[in-house]
N, C-alpha and C positions, 0 to 999 in steps of 0.2 A: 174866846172860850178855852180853857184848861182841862186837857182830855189825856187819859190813860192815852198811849202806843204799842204796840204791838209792832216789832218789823219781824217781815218774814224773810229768810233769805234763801233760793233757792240756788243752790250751790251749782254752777257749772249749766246756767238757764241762758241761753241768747236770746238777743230781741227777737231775732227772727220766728225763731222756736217759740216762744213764745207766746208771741201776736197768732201764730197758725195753729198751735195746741191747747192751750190756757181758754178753754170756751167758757168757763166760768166766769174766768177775770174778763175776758174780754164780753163779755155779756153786763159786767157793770160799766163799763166802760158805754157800750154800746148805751143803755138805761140812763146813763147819765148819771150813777151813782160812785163812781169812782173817775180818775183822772190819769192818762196815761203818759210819760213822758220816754222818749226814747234819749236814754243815759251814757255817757262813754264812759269807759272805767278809766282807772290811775295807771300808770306801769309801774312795776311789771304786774302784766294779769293773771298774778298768782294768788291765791287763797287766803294765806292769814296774812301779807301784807295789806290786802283789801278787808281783811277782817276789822283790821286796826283800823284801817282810815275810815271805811264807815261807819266808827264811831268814834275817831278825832277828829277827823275832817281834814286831815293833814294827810301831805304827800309821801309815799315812802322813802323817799329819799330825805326827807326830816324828819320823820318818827324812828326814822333807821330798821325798821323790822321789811327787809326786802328780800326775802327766801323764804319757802316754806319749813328749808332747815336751820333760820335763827331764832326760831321763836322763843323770848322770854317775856316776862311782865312787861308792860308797856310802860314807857315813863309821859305818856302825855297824858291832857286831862281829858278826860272820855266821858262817853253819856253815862257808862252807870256811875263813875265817880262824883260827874254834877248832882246827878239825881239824886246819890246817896247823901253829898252833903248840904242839899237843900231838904233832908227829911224826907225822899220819895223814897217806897221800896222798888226792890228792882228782882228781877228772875230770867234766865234761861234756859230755853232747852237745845241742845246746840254739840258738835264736836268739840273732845276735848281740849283742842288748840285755842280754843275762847277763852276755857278755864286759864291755861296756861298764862292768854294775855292780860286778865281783867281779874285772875284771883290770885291764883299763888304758881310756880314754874319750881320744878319738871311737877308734872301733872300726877297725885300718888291717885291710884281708882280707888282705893282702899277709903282715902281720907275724902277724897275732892270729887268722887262721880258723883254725891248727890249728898246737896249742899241745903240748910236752912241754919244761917246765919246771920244774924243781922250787923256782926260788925264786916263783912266780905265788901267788895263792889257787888260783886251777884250774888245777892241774899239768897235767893232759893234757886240752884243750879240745876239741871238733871242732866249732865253729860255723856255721851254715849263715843265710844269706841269706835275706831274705824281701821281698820290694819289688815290689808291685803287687797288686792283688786285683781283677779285673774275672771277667767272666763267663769269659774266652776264656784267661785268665793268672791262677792262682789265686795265682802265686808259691809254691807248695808244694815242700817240701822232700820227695821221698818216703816214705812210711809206711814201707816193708819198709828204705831206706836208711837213716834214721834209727836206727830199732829195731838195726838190724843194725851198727852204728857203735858203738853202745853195747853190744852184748856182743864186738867186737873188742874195747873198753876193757876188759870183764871180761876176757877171754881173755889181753890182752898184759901189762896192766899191774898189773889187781885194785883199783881204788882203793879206798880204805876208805871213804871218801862220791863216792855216781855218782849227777847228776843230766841224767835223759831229759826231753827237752822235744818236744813233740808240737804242733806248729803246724796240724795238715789240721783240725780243728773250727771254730776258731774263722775260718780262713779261708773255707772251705765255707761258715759260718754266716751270715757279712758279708754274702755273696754273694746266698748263696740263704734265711736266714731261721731261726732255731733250730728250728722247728716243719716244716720241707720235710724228703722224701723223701732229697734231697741229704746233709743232714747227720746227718741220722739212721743212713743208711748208713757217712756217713765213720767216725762213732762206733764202728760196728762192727767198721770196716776197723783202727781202730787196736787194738779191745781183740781183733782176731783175729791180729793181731802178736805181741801180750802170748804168748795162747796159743800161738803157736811158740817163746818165746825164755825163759820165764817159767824152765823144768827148768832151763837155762844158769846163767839167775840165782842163784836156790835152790843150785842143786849148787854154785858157786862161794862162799857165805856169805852170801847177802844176803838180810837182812828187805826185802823189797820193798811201799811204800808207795805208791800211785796216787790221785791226786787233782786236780784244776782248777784252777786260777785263778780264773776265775769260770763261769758261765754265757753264755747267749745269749736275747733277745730273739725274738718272731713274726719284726718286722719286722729282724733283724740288727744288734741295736746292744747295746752294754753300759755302763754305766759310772753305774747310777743303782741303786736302792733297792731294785726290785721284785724280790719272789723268784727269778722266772725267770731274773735275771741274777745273783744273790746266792749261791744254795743250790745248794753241790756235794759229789759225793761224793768219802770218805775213806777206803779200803780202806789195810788193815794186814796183807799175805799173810806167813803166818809167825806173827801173835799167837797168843800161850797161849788165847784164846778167842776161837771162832769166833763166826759170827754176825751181827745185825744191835744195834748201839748203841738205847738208846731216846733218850739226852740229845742235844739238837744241840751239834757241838762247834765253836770257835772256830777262824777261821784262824790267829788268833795261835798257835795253839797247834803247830803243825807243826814250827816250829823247835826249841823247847824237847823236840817228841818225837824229830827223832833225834837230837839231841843225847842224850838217854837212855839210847835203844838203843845208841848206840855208846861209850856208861860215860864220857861229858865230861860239865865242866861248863857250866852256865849262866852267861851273863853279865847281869850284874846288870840291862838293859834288858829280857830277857826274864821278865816278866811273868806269863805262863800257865804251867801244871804242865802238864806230859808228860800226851797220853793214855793213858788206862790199860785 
């Protein structure tokens, strides 16, 4: 069957954190209505090199974007460019560095924070700003605004691929430390959004998938080896089988899965088989 996706990605989420805060997700999980797999990320576990690969399916070290200070257009072939040139429309809500990769680089706010174009990869963008992270200035874009951005897209436009990006983790985490009271909360704060807006989703077509970029550190830092910043979870609301995964799955593998779901094909850099 050929289904709308939805990924959510919650920026700076670990497994751990996860599985212990996420009562919502882990409630379909527990129901049987969703599918959980416990995911290693790519290295390095930085942010928009993972941005990219979760939607090429390719390694940083071949797509070349491996800093979060190279970021330009991406030159591989990616989920909104399939979708776009199979006739799917496509939308984001998401940090500006996505615009950067999948529309046009350096990011102008003026032209590109908010996007309905149908010749773009992301026809209908609504990018939001992030610059600063101290104690006093977290640079957050709102939980409840965010989330709620992305089901106006469901609501006006329907994209057939809609990608939610969730920035309050990994900002919080900076801050105050993957293992603090702080971010533990925020975790919760975002997958208590999910649960208001989750029915929206579903009712309007969309297999909705939720997963991280990477992890977080005790001390607020990501971008090395160790598990804590590597292992994140992989919810699939909507699979034919619920439940918890026993095998850890690849991040490579994200792309190639809604690719899948949404009946395209693969391009030949993607590598990985669809989870199953």
């Amino acid at each position: 069957m050929v289904e709308k996706v939805m990924l959510v990605v919650i920026d700076g989420l670990g497994y751990d954190t996860a599985v212990e805060q996420c009562g919502f997700l882990e409630s379909l999980v527990a129901g049987g209505k969703a599918r959980r797999w416990k995911m290693r990320s790519v290295l390095p576990s930085l942010s928009v090199p993972i941005y990219e690969t979760l939607h090429s399916g390719v390694q940083p070290h071949d797509h070349g974007i491996t800093s979060n200070d190279n970021v330009r257009l991406t030159e591989t072939e990616h989920v909104f460019k399939v979708a776009r040139a199979h006739g799917r429309s496509t939308g984001a809500v998401a940090h500006f560095n996505f615009s950067e990769l999948f529309n046009s680089a350096p990011f102008d706010p003026i032209e590109d924070m908010e996007v309905n174009d149908e010749t773009r990869c992301v026809q209908h963008g609504r990018f939001y700003l992030q610059q600063g992270k101290t104690r006093f200035n977290l640079g957050l874009a709102s939980e409840a605004d965010v989330v709620t951005q992305a089901s106006i897209l469901v609501t006006r436009h329907r994209p057939d691929y809609l990608l939610l990006h969730s920035s309050g983790c990994d900002s919080v985490g900076h801050v105050y430390g993957g293992e603090s009271p702080e971010y533990k909360k925020q975790a919760w704060l975002t997958d208590d959004q999910i649960a208001q807006h989750l029915h929206r989703w579903r009712g309007a077509g969309y297999r909705v998938l939720v997963t991280a970029d990477h992890g977080m550190s005790a001390f607020g830092h990501h971008g090395g080896n160790s598990d804590d910043v590597r292992f994140v979870a992989f919810y699939d609301i909507g699979h034919p089988e619920g439940g918890e995964a026993t095998e850890i799955a690849d991040q490579l593998a994200v792309a190639p899965t809604i690719l899948s779901i949404m009946g395209l094909p693969r391009p030949a850099g993607m590598k990985a088989e669809p989870l199953a």
